[in-house]
N, C-alpha and C positions, 0 to 999 in steps of 0.2 A: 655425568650424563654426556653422551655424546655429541655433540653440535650439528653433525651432519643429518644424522635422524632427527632434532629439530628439524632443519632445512624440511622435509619430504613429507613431513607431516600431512595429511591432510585431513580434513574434517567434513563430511555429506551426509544431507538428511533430505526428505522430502516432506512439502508442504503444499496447499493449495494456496492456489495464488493471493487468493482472496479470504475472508473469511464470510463465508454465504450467514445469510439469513434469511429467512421464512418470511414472506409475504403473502398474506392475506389476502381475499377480497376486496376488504376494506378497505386494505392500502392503496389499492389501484385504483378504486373510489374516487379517496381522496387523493390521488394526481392529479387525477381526471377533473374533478371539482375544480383543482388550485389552477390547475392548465386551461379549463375555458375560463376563469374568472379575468384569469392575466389576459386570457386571447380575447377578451369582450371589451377589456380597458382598451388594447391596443387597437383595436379597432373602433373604439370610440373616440382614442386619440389618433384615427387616419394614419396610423402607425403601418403598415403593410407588409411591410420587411419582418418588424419586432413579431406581428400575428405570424406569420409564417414560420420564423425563428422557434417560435413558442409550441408549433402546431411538431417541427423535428425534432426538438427537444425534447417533448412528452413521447412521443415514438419513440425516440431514443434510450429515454429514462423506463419505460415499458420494455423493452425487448432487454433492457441490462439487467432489470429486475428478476428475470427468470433465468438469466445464466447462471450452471452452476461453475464453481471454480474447477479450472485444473488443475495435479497435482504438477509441480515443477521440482526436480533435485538440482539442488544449491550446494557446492562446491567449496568450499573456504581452506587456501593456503598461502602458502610465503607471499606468493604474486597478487592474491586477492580475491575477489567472491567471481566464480562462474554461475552465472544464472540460466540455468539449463543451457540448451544452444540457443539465447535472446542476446542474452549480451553479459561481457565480461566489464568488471569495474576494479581499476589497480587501485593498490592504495594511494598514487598519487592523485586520484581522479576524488578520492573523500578526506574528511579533514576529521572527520570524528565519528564516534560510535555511543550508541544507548541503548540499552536492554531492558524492555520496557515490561513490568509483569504487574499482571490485573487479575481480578476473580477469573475473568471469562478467558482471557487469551495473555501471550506472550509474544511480544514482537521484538525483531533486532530493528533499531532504526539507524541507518547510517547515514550521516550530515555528507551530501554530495558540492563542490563544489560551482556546481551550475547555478544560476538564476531563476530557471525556467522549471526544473525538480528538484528543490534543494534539499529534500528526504526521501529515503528508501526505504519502503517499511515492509519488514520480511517474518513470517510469521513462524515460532517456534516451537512446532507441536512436539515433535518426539525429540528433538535435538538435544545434545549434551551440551546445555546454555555454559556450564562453569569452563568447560574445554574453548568453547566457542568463547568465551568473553575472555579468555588470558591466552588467546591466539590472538587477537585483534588488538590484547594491551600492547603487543609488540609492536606492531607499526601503525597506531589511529590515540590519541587520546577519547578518554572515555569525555562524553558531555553530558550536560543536564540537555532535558528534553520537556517541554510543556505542550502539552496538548494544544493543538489550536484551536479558534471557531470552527472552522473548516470539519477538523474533526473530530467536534460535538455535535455539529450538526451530522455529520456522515453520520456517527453510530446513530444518531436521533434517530434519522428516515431509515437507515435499516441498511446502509451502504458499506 
């Protein structure tokens, strides 16, 4: 096999950003419920700041609720993942890679070396995952990956 066609390989799929989920009336319900209960404590603890925090929060979590995702094309070669025109991530910039598959979905998660995002969870609808996974054994060890709280709760609420 020739080395230089390694080199120029590249590998591109498209995916939505996110993975939406359907929300209900219900669900907005209960924000709503959870959001004045937290804002009625905080206000009975003269908390003022916290009610307010809680009052853009619930906007917040409401108006994210109804976005749908966009679809992004994700890029993977020698130099590393192009994420659409957002941002490029070299291999030096991750320390590891995981390829996570579940009934519902497939994600690459890749271990970034920051504090602040320490995973990048990229979702693998139509992609050629076996391509993608022994392109990345080249320059990323592969890692173990555990779900967190974080996100058990996210899939919980429907995030």
């Amino acid at each position: 096999m020739d080395p230089t066609l390694d080199e120029k390989k590249e590998i591109s799929w498209t995916a939505p950003e996110f993975r939406y989920v359907h929300k209900d009336v219900g669900w907005y319900w209960l924000t709503l419920i959870a959001a004045g209960i937290i804002f009625l404590i905080a206000l009975w603890q003269r908390n003022l700041l916290f009610a307010m925090f809680i009052v853009i929060a619930e906007a917040m979590t409401i108006m994210w609720a109804k976005e749908f995702p966009k679809n992004i094309e994700f890029k993977l070669n020698r130099k590393g993942l192009q994420i659409g025109k957002i941002k490029f991530y070299g291999y030096e910039e991750l320390s590891g890679f995981h390829i996570l598959e579940s009934h519902d979905r497939t994600e690459l998660i890749l271990k970034t070396k920051t504090k602040l995002h320490p995973y990048l969870k990229i979702l693998l609808e139509d992609a050629e995952i076996p391509e993608i996974k022994e392109l990345l054994k080249k320059y990323l060890p592969e890692i173990e990956y555990e779900e967190s709280l974080t996100d058990a709760i996210s899939k919980m609420i429907g995030f």
